[in-house]
C-alpha positions as CSV (number, residue, x, y, z in Angstrom):
1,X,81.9,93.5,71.3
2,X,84.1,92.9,74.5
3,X,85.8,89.4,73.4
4,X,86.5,90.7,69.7
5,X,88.4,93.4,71.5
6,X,89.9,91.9,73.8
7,X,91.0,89.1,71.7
8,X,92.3,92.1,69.3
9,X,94.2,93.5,71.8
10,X,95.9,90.1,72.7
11,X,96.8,89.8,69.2
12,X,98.5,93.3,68.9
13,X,100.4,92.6,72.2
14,X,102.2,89.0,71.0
15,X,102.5,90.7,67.9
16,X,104.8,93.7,70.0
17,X,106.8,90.9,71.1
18,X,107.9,90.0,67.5
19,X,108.1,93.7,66.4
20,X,111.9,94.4,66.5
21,X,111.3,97.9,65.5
22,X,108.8,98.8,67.9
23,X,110.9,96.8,70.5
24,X,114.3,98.8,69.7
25,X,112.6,102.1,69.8
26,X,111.2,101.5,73.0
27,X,114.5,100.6,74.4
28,X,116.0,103.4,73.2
29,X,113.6,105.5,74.9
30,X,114.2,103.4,78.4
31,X,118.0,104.5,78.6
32,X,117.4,108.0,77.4
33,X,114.9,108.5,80.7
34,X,116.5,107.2,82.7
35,X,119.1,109.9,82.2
36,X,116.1,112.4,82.7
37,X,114.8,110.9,85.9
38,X,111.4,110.5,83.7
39,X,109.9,107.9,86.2
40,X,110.3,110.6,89.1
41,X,107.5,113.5,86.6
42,X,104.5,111.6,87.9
43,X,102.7,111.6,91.3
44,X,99.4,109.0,92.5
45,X,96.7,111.2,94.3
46,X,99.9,113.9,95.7
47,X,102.0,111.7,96.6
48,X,105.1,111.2,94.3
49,X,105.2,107.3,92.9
50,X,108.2,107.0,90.7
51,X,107.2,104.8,88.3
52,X,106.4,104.4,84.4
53,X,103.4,105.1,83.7
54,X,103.0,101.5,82.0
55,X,103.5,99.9,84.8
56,X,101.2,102.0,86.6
57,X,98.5,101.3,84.4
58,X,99.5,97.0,84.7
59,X,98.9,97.4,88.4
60,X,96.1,99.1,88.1
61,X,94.8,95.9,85.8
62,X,96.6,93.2,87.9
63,X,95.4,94.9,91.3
64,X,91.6,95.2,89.6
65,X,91.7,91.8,88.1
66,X,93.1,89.5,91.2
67,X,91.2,92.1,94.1
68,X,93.7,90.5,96.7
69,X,93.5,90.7,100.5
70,X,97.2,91.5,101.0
71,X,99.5,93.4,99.0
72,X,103.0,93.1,100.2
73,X,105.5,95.9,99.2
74,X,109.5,96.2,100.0
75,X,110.2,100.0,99.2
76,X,108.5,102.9,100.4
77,X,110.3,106.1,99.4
78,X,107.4,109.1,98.6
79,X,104.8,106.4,99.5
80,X,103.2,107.0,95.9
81,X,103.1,103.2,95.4
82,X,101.6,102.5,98.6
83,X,98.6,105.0,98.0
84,X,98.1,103.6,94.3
85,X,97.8,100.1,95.8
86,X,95.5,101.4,98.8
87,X,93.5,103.4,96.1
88,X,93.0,100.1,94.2
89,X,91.6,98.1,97.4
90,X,89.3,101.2,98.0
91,X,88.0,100.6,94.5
92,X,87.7,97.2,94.6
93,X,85.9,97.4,97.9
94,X,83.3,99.3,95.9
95,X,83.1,96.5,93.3
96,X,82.6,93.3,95.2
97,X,86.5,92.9,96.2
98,X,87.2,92.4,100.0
99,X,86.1,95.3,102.7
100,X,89.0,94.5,104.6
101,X,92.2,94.5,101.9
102,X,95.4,96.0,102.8
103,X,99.0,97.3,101.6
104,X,101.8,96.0,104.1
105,X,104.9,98.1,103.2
106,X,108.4,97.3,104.8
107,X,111.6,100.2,104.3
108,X,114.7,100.1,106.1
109,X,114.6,104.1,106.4
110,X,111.2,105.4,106.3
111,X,111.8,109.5,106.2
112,X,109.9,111.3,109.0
113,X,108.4,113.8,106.0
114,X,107.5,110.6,104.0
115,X,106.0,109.0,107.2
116,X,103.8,112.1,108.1
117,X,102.9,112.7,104.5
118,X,101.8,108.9,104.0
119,X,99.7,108.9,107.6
120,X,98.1,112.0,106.7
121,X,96.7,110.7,103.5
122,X,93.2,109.6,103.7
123,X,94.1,105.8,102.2
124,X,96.4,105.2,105.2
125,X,93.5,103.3,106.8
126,X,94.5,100.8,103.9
127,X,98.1,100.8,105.0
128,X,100.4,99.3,107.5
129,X,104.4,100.1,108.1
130,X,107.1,98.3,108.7
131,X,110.6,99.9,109.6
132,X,113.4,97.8,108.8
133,X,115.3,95.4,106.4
134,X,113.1,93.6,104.1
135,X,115.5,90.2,104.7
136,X,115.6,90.5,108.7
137,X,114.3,87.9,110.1
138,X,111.9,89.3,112.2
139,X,110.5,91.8,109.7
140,X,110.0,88.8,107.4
141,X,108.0,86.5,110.5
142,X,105.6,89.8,110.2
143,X,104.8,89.7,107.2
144,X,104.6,85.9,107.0
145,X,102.1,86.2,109.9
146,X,100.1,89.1,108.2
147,X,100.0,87.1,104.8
148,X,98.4,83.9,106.2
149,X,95.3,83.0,104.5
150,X,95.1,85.7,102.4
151,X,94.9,86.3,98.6
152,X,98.4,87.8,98.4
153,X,100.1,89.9,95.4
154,X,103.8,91.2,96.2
155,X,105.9,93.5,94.4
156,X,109.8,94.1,95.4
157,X,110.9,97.7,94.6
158,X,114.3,97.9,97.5
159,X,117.6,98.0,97.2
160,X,118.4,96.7,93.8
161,X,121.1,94.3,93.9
162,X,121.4,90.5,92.9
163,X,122.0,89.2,96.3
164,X,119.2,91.0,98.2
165,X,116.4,90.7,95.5
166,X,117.0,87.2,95.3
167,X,117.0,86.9,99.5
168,X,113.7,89.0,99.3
169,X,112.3,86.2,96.4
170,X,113.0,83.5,98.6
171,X,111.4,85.1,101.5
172,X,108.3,86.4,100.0
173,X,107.4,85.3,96.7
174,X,105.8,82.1,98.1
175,X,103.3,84.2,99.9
176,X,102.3,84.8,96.4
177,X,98.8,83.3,96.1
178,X,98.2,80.7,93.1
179,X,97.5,82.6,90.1
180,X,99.0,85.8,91.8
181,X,102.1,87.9,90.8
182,X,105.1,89.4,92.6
183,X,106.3,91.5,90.4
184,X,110.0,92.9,90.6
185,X,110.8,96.3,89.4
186,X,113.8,97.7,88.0
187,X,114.7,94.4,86.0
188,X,115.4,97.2,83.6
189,X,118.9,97.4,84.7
190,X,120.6,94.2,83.5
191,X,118.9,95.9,79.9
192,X,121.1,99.2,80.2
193,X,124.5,98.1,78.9
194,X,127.3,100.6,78.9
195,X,125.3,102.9,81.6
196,X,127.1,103.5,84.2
197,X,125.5,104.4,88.0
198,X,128.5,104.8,89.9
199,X,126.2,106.2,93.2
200,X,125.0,102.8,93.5
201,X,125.8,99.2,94.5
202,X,124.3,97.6,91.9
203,X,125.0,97.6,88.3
204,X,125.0,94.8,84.8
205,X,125.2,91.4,86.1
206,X,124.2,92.8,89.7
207,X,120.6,93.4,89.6
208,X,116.9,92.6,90.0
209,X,116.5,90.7,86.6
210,X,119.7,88.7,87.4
211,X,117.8,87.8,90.8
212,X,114.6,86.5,89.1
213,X,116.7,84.1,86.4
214,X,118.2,82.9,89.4
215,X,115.1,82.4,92.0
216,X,113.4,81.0,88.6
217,X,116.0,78.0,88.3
218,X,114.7,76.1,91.3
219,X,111.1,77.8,91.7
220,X,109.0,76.1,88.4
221,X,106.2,77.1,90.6
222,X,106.7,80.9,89.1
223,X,106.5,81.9,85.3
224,X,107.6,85.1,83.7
225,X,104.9,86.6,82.1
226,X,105.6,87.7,78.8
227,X,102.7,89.0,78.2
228,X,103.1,92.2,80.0
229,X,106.4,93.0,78.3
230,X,104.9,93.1,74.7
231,X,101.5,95.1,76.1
232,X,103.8,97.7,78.0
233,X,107.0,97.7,75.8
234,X,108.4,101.0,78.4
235,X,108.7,99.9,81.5
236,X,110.7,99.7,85.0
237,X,110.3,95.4,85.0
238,X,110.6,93.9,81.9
239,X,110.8,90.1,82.5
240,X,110.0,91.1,86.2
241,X,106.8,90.3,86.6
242,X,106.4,87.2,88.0
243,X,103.1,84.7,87.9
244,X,102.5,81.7,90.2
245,X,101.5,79.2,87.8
246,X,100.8,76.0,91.0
């Protein structure tokens, strides 16, 4: 019963990548939330996580599937990301994963409310902090240091623009463990022609996704994973999420 399903469901999701209706509809929904703020409706366990729920749900599967040691994340805000990751490791703690797995974040501001809130939560014994830039040198000797030996996964959720995504790839994807992801949100940008967001340094052309096609042009070692954009259709990181293939 489990491999006819799951070999129905693979079906259905290459056959979403092919489905130019489906695919257009779903876009159109993508630039009229964004407009809303939908991504900023939904919290993980009280704390707020911004994020689609699709791509909460392909964490919850990647986190479940790969049970790392280390996840690495640039981007803190609310701290809802770090607690869905630290939830995960609890979980997979319970089902055979390692006791000891952990959520290293790194924020150049981390918010003193944010801070409080995230050290009061009961899954901050899965979490450590950094304060400072994710492309500093000594921030990134940290998290080199931390990552050693250890089954990593990374996902990059920052400051959006071309030129510090693509210094963040360089510096951390190759912690990325063989058959592990980083995955790179807001790829959705370069996707959002005509919108404008005047408030912020980065823009079409200037972007997450622009980053990846770049780092991807002398890294063969990564492979976008198509597989994610046809099973999620709405998400924040279409093309963004990343699989180290050697």
């Amino acid at each position: 019963m489990t491999d006819a399903i799951t070999e129905e469901t693979e079906d259905r999701i290459k056959a979403n990548l092919g489905n130019e209706e489906l695919r257009a509809e779903a876009a159109g929904f993508m630039r009229a939330s964004i407009s809303a703020k939908y991504s900023y409706n939904f919290t993980w366990l009280g704390r707020p996580v911004i994020q689609y729920p699709q791509d909460v749900v392909a964490m919850q599967e990647i986190i479940f599937a790969l049970k790392p040691d280390l996840i690495v994340e640039t981007g803190i805000a609310h701290g809802g990301s770090l607690i869905l990751s630290a939830s995960m490791l609890e979980l997979n703690a319970a089902c055979g994963g390692p006791a000891d797995a952990e959520v290293l974040a790194v924020d150049i501001d981390i918010r003193a409310h944010n801070r409080a809130a995230i050290e009061g939560h009961p899954l901050f014994k899965r979490i450590s902090m950094i304060e400072g830039s994710s492309v500093a040198p000594d921030v990134i000797d940290r998290v080199r240091e931390a990552a050693k030996g250890r089954q990593t996964l990374v996902l990059l959720d920052s400051n959006h623009t071309h030129e510090h995504v693509l210094a963040e790839l360089e510096a951390y994807a190759p912690l990325v463990s063989v058959g592990s992801y980083c995955v790179v949100f807001d790829t959705v940008i370069e996707d959002l022609a005509g919108m404008k967001f005047p408030e912020r340094s980065w823009g079409a052309g200037n972007n997450p996704k622009t980053a990846v096609y770049k780092y991807l042009e002398s890294h063969p070692e990564f492979q976008i994973d198509k597989r994610f954009d046809g099973q999620l259709l709405i998400s924040a990181a279409p093309s963004g999420y990343l699989k180290r293939v050697r």
